[in-house]
Structures are given as structure tokens and as C-alpha cells.
N, C-alpha and C positions, 0 to 999 in steps of 0.2 A: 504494500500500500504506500503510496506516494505523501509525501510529508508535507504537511499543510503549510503555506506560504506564509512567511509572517507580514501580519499586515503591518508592525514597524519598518521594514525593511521595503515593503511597496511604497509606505507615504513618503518615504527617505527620497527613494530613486524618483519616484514620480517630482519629488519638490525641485530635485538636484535636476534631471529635465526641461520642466520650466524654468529654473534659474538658468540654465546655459542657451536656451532658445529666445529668453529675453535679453541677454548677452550680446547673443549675433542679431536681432532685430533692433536693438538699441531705446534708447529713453521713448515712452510716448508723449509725444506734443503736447504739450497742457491746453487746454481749449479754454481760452476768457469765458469769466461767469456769464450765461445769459442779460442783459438787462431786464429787470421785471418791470420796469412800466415808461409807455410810449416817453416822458418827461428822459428816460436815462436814455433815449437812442437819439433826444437831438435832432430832432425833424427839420429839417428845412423849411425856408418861408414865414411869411407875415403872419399865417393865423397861427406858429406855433410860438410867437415872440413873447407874450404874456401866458403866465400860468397862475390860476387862481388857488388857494393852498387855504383853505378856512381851518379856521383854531379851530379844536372840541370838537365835542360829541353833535352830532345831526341835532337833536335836540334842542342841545347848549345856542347853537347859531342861529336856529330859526326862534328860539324865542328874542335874543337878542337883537336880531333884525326888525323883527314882532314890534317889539319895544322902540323902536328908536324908529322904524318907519310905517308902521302897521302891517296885518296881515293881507290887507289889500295891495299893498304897494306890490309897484314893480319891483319893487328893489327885495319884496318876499319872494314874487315869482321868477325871479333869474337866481335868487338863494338854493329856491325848491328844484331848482335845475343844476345847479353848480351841487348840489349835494349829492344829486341823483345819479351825478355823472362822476361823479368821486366814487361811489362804488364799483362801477368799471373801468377809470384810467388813475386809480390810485390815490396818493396824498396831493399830487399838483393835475391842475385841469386844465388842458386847453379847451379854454370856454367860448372863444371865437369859433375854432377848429370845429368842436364837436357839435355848435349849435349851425353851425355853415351844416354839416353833414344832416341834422334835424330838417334844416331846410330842403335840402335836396331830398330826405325821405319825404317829407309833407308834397314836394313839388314835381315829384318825377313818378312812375313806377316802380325804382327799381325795388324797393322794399313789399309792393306787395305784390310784384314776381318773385321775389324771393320766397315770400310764405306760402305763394302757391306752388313752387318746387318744391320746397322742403315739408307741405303740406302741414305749416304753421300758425299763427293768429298775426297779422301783421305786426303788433306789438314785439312777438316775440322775434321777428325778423328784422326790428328797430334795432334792438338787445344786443344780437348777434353784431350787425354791422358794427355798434358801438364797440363791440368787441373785438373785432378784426381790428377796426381803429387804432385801440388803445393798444393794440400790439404789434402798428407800426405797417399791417398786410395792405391799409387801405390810407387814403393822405388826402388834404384838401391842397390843391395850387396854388400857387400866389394870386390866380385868376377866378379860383372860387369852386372850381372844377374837381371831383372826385376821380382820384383814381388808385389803381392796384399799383401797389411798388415792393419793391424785394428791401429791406431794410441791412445798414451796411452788418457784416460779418455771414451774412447768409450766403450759401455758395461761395465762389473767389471774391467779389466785391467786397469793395473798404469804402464806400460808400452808397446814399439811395442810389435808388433806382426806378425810377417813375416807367412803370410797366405799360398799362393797358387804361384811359380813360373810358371810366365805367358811368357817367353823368356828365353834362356841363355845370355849370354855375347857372342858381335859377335867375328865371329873371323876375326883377323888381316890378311889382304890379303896382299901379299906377290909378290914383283915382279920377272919374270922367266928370 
């Protein structure tokens, strides 16, 4: 009968293996941390020049605003927007940027061809978009224009890449 193999002597050789085959393959390339939110990749253009960063809890600011402009103010209803939008592009908001993109969902199709692909409620196909956004897949222009861009470190580029225009800039309706 054949002598059972000792399993110290496998894990030995087997280790001693991969240490000589990561030898002649050499170090691997440290790959830079991903950025986690559109504010750390540095977007290009005018609507990503200001970023809104509110102190506190959602709570904290909208009573605050409450207080000092009322709950009817505009100045509550661009709060109830810059807060809403802070859960999807993180602690800093481009609040130009993502509200140009609001526009373009209110003024174009493409959001409710999206939900009728993805066989979704338009709201949730708003969601999504905001979320491509904030991770840099989708960009507003310096002309107002949405499009698909490759963001830099992806593939060989070092930096954007303005892909595919997926909307124009809407136009400003005008009263008669």
C-alpha cells in the first residue's frame, strides 16, 4: 500500500511554486484606487466649476433653510434638490450639471425610452441616469449637450473622452 502524501510537504512545494513563478513574472502593477465620486475625476467644463457640499444631516438643512427662507421659497426647493442629489453624486454636487441633465430628462425622450427598455417607471430611469452621471459614464458640455464619455484611467486614456452625444441642450421656451 502506497504511503499517504503528507499534506505539509504539498503546501511547502505548492507555496515554493508560486513563489518562483511570481519571480519570473515579476511585481504586479499597483492599479490607483478607483475614485468614488464624479467631484474626484475632475470633469471638464463650466457646469462642473461649482460644487454644492451642504453641512449636516438632510434634516439639519432643510429646517435651516425653512427658517431663514421659508418652506415655500425657492431657495427650499433647489435645497430639496441639492439634497436629493447628494445621495447619488456624494458629499459635493454639481448642481448646474445634474439639474442641466433634469432638464434634458423633462425635455427630450430619452428617459422614458429608457424605462420602456428597461421596462421601468420613468422615475426610476431618472435615478439610473443620475447615476451613470455621478460616475462620470455620462457629462453635460460646455454647450448644454449630454453625452456618453469614457472617464480618464479607463482603458489606455489619461484623460475624458467625450464618446457619443446622446441629447442636445434643450431649448429655452419662450413666452408669447
Amino acid at each position: 500500500m502506497a504511503a499517504k502524501k503528507d499534506p505539509a510537504v504539498r503546501r511547502a512545494r505548492e507555496a515554493a511554486r508560486r513563489a518562483a513563478a511570481a519571480q519570473r513574472i515579476g511585481p504586479r502593477p499597483v492599479r490607483p484606487a478607483r475614485p468614488r465620486h464624479l467631484y474626484d475625476l475632475k470633469p471638464p467644463g463650466i457646469y462642473y466649476r461649482e460644487w454644492d457640499t451642504p453641512e449636516g444631516t438632510d434634516e439639519e438643512v432643510m429646517n435651516k433653510v425653512n427658517d431663514i427662507f421659508g418652506p415655500a421659497s425657492d431657495a427650499a426647493l433647489t435645497m430639496r434638490f441639492v439634497l436629493e442629489y447628494r445621495r447619488t453624486y456624494g458629499p459635493r454636487v454639481p448642481v448646474m450639471a445634474a439639474r442641466q441633465l433634469d432638464q434634458i430628462l423633462v425635455r427630450t425622450d430619452l428617459a422614458t425610452d429608457l424605462a420602456q427598455t428597461m421596462g421601468v417607471p420613468p422615475e426610476e430611469a431618472r435615478e439610473q441616469l443620475h447615476t451613470l452621471h455621478a460616475r462620470g459614464v455620462l457629462l453635460i458640455a460646455d454647450d448644454g449637450s449630454l453625452w456618453t464619455t469614457a472617464p480618464p484611467g479607463t482603458g489606455t486614456n489619461d484623460h475624458w473622452v467625450f464618446v457619443e452625444k446622446k441629447a442636445d441642450a434643450p431649448l429655452e421656451t419662450t413666452a408669447d
